[in-house]
Biotite code that builds the C-alpha atoms (Angstrom):
import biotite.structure as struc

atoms = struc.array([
    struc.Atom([16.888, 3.469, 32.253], chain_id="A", res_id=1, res_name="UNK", atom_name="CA", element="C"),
    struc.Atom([18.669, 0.654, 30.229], chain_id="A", res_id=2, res_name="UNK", atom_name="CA", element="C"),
    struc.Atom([15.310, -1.227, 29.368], chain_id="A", res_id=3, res_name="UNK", atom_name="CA", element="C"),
    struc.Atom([14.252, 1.966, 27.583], chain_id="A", res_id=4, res_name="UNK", atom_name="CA", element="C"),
    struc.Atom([17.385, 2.525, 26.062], chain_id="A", res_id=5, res_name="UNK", atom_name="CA", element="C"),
    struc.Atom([17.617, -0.609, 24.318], chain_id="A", res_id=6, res_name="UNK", atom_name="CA", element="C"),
    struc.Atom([14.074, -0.175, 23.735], chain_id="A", res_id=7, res_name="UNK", atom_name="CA", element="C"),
    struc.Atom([14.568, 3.551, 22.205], chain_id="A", res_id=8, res_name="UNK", atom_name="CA", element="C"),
    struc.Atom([17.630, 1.744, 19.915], chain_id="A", res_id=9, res_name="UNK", atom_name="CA", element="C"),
    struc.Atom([15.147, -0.348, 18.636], chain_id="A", res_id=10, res_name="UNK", atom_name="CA", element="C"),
    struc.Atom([12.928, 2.020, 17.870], chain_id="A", res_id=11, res_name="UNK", atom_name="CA", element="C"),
    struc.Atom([15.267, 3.586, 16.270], chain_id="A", res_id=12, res_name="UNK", atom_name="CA", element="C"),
    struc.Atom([16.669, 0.987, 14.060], chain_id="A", res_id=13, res_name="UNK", atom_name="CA", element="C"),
    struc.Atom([12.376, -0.257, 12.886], chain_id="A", res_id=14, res_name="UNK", atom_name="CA", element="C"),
    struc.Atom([12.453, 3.386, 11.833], chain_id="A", res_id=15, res_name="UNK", atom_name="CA", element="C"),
    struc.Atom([15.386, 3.419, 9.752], chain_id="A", res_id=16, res_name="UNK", atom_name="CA", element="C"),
    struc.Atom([14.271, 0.144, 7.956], chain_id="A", res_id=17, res_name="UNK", atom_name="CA", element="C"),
    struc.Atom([10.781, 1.987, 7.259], chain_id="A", res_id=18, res_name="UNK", atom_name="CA", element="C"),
    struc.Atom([12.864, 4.421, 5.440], chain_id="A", res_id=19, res_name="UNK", atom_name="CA", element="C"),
    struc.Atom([15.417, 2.475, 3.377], chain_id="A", res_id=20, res_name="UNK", atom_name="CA", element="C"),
    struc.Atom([12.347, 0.805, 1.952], chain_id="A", res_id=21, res_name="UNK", atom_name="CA", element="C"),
    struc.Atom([12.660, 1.446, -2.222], chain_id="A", res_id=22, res_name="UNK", atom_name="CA", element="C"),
    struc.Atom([10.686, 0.080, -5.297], chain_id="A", res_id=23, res_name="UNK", atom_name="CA", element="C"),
    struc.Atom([12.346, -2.470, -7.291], chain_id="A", res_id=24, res_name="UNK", atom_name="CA", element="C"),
    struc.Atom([11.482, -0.988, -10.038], chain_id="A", res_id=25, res_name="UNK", atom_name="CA", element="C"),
    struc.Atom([12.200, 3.155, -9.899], chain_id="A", res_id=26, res_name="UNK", atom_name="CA", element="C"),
    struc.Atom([14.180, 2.751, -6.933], chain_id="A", res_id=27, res_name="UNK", atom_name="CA", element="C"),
    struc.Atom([12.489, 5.798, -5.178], chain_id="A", res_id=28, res_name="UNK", atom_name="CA", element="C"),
    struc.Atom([12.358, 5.728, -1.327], chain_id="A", res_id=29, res_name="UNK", atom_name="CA", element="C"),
    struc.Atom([8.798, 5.044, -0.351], chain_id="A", res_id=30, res_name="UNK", atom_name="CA", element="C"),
    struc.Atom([6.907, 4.838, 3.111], chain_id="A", res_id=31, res_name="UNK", atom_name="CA", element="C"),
    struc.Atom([3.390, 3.574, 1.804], chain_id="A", res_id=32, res_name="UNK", atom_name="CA", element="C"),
    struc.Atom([2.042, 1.494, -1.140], chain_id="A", res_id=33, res_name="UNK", atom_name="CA", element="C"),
    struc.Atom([-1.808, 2.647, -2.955], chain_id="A", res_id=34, res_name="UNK", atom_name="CA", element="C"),
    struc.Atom([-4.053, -0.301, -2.336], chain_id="A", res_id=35, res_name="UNK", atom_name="CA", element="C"),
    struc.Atom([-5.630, -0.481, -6.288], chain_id="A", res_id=36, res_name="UNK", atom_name="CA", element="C"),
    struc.Atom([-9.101, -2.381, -6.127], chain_id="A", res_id=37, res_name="UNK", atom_name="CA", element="C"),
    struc.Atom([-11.668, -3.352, -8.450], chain_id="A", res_id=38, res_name="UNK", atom_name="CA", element="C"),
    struc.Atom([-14.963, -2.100, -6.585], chain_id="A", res_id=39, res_name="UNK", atom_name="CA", element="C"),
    struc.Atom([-18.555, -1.239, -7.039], chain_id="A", res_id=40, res_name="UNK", atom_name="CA", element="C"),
    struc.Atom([-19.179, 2.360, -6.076], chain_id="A", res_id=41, res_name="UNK", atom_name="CA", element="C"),
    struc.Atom([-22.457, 3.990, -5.554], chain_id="A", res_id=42, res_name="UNK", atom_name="CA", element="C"),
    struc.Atom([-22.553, 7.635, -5.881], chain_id="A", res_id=43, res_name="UNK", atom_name="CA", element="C"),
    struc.Atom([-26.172, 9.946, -4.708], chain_id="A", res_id=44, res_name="UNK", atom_name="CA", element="C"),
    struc.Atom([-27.115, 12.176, -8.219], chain_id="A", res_id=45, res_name="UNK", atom_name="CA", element="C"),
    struc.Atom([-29.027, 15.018, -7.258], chain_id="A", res_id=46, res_name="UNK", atom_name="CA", element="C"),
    struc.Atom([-31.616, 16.696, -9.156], chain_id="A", res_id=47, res_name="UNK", atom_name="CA", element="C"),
    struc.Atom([-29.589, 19.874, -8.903], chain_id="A", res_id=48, res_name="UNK", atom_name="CA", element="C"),
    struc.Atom([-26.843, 18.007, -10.761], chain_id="A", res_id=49, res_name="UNK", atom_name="CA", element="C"),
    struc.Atom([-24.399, 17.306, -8.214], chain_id="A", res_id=50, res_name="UNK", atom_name="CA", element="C"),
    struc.Atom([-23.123, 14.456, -6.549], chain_id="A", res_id=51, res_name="UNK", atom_name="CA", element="C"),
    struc.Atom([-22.492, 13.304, -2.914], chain_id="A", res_id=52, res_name="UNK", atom_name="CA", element="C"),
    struc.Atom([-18.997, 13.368, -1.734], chain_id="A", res_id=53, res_name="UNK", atom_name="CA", element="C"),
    struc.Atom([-18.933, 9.824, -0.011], chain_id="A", res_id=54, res_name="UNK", atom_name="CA", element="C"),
    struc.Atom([-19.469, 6.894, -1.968], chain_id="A", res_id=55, res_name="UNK", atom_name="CA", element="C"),
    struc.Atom([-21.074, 3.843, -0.849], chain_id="A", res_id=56, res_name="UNK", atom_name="CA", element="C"),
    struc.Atom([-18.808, 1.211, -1.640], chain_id="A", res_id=57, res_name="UNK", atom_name="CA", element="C"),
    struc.Atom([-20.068, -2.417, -1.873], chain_id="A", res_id=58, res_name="UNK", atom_name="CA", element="C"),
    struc.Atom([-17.530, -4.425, -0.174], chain_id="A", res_id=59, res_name="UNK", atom_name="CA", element="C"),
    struc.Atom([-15.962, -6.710, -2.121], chain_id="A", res_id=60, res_name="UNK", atom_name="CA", element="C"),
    struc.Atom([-18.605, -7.071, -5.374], chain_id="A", res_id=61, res_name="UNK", atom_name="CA", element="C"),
    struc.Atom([-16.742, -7.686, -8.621], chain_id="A", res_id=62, res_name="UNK", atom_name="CA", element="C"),
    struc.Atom([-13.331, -7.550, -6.798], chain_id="A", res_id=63, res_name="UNK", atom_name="CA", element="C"),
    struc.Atom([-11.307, -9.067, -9.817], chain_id="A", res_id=64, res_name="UNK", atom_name="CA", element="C"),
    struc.Atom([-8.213, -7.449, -8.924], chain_id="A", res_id=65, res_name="UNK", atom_name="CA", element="C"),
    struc.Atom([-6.871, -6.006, -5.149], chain_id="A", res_id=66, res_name="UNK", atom_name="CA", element="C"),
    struc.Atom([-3.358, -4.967, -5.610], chain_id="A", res_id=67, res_name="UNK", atom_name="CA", element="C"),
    struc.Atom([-0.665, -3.045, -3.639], chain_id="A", res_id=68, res_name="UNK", atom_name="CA", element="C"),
    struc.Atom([1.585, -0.388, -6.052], chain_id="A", res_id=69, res_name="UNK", atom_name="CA", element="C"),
    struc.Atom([4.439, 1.746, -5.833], chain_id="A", res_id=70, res_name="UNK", atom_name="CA", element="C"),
    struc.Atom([3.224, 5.125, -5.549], chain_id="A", res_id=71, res_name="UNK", atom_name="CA", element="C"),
    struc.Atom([5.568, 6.861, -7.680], chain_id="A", res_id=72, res_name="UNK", atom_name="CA", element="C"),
    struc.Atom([5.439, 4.046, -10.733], chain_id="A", res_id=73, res_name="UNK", atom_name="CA", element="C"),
    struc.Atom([2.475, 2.014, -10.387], chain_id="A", res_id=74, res_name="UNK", atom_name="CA", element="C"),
    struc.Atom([4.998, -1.414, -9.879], chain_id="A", res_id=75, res_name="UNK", atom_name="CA", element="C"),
    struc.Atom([2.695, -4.123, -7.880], chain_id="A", res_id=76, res_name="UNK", atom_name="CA", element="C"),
    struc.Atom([4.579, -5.248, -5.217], chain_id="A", res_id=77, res_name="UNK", atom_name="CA", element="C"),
    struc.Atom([1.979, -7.502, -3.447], chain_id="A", res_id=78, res_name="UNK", atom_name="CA", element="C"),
    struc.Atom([-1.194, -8.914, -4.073], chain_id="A", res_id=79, res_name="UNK", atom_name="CA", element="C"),
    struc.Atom([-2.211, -9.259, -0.185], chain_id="A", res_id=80, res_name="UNK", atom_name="CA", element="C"),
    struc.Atom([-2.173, -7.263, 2.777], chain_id="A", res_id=81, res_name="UNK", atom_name="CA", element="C"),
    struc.Atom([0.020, -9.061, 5.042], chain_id="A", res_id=82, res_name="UNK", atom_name="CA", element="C"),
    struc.Atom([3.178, -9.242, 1.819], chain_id="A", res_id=83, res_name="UNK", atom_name="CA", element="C"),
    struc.Atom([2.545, -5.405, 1.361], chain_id="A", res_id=84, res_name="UNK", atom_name="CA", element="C"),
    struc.Atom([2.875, -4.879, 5.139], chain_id="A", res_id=85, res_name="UNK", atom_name="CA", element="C"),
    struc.Atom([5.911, -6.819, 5.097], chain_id="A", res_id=86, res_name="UNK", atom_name="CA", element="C"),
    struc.Atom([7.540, -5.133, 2.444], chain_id="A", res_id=87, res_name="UNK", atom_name="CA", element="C"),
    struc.Atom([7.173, -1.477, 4.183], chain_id="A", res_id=88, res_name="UNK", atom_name="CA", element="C"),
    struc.Atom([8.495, -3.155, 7.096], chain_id="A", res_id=89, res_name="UNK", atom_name="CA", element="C"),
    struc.Atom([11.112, -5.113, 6.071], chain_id="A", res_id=90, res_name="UNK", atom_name="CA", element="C"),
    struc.Atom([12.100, -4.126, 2.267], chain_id="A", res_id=91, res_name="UNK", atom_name="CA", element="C"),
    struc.Atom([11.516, -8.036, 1.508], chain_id="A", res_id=92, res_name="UNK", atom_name="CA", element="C"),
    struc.Atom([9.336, -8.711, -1.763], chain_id="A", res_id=93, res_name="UNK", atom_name="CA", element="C"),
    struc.Atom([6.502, -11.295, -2.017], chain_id="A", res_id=94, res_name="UNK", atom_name="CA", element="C"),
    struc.Atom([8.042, -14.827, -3.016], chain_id="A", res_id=95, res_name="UNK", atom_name="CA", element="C"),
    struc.Atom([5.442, -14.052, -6.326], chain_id="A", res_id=96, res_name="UNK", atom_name="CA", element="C"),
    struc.Atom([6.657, -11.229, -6.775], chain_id="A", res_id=97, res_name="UNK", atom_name="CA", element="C"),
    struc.Atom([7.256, -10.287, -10.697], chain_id="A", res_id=98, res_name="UNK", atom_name="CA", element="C"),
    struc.Atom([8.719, -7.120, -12.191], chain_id="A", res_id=99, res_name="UNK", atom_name="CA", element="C"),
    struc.Atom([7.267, -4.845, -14.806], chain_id="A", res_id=100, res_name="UNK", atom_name="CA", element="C"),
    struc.Atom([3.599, -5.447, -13.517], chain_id="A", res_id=101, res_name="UNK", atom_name="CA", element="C"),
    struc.Atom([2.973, -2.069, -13.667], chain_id="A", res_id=102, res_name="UNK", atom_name="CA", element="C"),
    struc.Atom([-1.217, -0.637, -13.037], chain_id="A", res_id=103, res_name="UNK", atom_name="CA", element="C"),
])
């Protein structure tokens, strides 16, 4: 019973870190960041003049930019994976991080 306890307490406290996670920038409370790439996209034209609803994306082709933004203001708060997953986790911003980058 104590294991899970202190187990349940941790749980607990990851949680409210998740939460108390804000943007630098706007300050608004946010629980995920949009992942903006630069991507080649293949869509299927049909002759009936409609498209397909799942694009083909070519992984990776002419990625000049992979960015992770605030949702509410478009601030980029990391430029990798692992910093963005830190920063939802933790609050802590990328050692590059510089504000008013805003996509």
């Amino acid at each position: 019973m104590l294991i899970i306890n202190i187990i349940d307490d941790r749980m607990v406290e990851e949680k409210k870190k998740y939460e108390d996670v804000e943007c630098p920038s706007c300050h608004s409370k946010i629980d995920y960041l949009i992942n903006k790439q630069d991507a080649i996209v293949d869509y299927e034209f049909h002759s009936d003049g409609s498209y397909n609803h799942e694009p083909e994306v070519e992984d990776g082709a002419g990625m000049d930019y992979n960015w992770w933004v605030c949702p509410d203001c478009g601030e980029q708060i990391a430029d990798n994976e692992e910093d963005a997953l830190k920063f939802l986790r933790t609050g802590v911003l990328p050692k590059g991080y510089k504000k008013g980058l805003k996509y």
